[in-house]
C-alpha positions in Angstrom: 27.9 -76.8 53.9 24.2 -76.5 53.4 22.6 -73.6 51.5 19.4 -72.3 53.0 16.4 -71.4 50.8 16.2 -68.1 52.1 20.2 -67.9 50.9 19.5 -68.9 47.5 17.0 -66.4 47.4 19.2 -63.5 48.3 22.1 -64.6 46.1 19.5 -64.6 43.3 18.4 -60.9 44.6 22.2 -59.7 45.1 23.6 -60.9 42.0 20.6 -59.4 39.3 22.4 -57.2 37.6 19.2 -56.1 36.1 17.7 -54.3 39.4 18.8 -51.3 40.5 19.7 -51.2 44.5 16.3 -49.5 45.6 14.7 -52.2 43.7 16.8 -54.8 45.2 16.4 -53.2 48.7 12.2 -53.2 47.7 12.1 -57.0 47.0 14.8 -57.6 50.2 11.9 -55.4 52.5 9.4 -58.0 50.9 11.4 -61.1 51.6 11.7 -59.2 55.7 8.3 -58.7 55.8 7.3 -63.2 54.7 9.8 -63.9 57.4 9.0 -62.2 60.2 5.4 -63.4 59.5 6.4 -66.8 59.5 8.7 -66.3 62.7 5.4 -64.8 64.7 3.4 -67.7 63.4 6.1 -69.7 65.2 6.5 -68.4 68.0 2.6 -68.4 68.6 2.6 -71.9 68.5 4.0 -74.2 71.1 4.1 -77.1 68.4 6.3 -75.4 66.2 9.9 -75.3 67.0 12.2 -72.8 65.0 12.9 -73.7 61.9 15.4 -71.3 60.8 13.3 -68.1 60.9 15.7 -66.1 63.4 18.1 -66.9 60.8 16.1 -66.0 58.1 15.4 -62.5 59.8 19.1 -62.4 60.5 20.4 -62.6 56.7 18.0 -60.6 55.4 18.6 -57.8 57.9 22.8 -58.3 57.1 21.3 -58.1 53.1 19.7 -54.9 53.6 22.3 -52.9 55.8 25.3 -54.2 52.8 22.8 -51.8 50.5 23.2 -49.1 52.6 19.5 -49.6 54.3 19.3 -49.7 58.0 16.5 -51.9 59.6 14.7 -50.4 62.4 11.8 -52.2 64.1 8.5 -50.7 64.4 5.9 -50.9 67.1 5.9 -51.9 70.5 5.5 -56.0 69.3 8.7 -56.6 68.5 10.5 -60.5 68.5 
């Protein structure tokens, strides 16, 4: 099975035993905010296909809520 970038990175994230959960949860929101850029940069673009962004979004969101931090979308531009 292959291991995504993005899924190294939140293994990395989840198993610092050095950073305290809000801290954890503050570099996980960071991480959120990169891929949701990169996932409207992709769908603005009709020569870029997905390239695992969704999924991205998707395991970072699943990171987030196992720390107790619910993900709510804000503004009316929503993907």
């Amino acid at each position: 099975m292959t291991v995504s970038t993005m899924e190294l990175k939140l293994q990395a994230i989840r198993n610092d035993s050095g950073l305290s959960r809000k801290e954890k949860i503050v570099r996980l929101e960071k991480l959120r905010t990169e891929a949701r850029a990169l996932q409207r940069a992709a769908t603005e673009s009709a020569m870029v296909e997905d390239d695992g962004w969704y999924e991205d979004v998707h395991l970072i969101d699943t990171e987030l809520e196992a720390l107790g931090r619910t993900v709510e979308e804000k503004g009316a531009a929503t993907l």
